[in-house]
N, C-alpha and C positions, 0 to 999 in steps of 0.2 A: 433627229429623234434617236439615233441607232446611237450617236456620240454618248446622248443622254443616260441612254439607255448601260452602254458599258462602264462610262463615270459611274452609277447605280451598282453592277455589278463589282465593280472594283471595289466600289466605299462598303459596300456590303461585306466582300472575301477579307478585307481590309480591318475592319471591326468586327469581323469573328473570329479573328487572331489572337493567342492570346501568349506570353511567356510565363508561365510561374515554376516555381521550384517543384520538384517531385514529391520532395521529404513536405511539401505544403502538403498536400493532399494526401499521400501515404507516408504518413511517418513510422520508424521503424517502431516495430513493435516491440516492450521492453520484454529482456529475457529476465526469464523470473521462473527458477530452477524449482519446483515442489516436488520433485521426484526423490532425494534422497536428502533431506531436511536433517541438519544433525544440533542436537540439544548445544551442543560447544559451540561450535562456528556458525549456527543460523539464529539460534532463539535468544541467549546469554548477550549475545552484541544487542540486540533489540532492548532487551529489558535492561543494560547497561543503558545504553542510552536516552530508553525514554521510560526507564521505571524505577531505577533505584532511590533518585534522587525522595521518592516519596514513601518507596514498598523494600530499602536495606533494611537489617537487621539492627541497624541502628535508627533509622528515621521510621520506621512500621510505624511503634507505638506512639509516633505522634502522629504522623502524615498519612500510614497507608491502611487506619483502620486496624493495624496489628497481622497487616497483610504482608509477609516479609519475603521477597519474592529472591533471594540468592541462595538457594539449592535446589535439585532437582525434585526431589521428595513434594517442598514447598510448592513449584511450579507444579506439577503435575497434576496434584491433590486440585490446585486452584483448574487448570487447564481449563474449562466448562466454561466456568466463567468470566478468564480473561478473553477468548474470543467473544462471548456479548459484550462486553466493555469498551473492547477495541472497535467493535462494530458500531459503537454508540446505538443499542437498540432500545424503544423507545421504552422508558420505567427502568433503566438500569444507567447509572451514574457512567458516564465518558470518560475515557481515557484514552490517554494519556489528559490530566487534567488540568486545565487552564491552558490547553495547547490544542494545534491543529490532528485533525484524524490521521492515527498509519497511512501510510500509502497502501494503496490496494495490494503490491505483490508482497510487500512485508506482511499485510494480515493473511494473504492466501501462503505464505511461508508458514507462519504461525499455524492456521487452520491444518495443514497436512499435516502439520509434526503431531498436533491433537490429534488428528484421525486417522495418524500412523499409531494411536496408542500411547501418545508424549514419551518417546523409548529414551535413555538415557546414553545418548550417545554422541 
């Protein structure tokens, strides 16, 4: 009985053992800077990348609604409402369009540069 009994114990200790990776269960959290958000180096790569192709000065008047998003002036003015857009919120047309949503630190980039007052800098 007592043999039984430790065979038990052991398959027990034995199958509550487990190995997994650490980055499984806490993976690192991404860094994602909104402290000093600059119109040059944080926002212009964005809208380079996933807005000109529709909202240049040359494709607005066909693609982006007459929405031409390459100056500060023009982003700014717009500011309000490219965060709903990018948020996909519900009654307001998604963007970037026909494409997957920002990633989350990109739109919380975007968000502070708006709610730093979209500065030009």
């Amino acid at each position: 009985m007592k043999k039984k009994l430790i065979y038990l114990l052991i398959l027990m200790l034995a199958s509550a053992c487990s190995w997994e990776n650490e980055e499984t269960f806490y993976p690192e959290a991404e860094n994602c800077d909104t402290l000093d958000v600059s119109y040059a180096m944080d926002i212009v790569p964005v809208l380079s990348n996933h807005c000109y192709s529709c909202h240049s000065n040359a494709n607005a008047p066909d693609f982006g609604s007459g929405n031409a998003f390459e100056d500060h002036a023009d982003v700014s003015a717009s500011s309000s409402l490219i965060v709903k857009v990018i948020n996909h919120m519900e009654g307001i047309p998604a963007m970037p369009k026909n494409s997957d949503k920002l990633d989350d630190c990109t739109i919380s980039i975007i968000e502070a540069w708006v709610n730093d007052g979209s500065p030009e800098n």
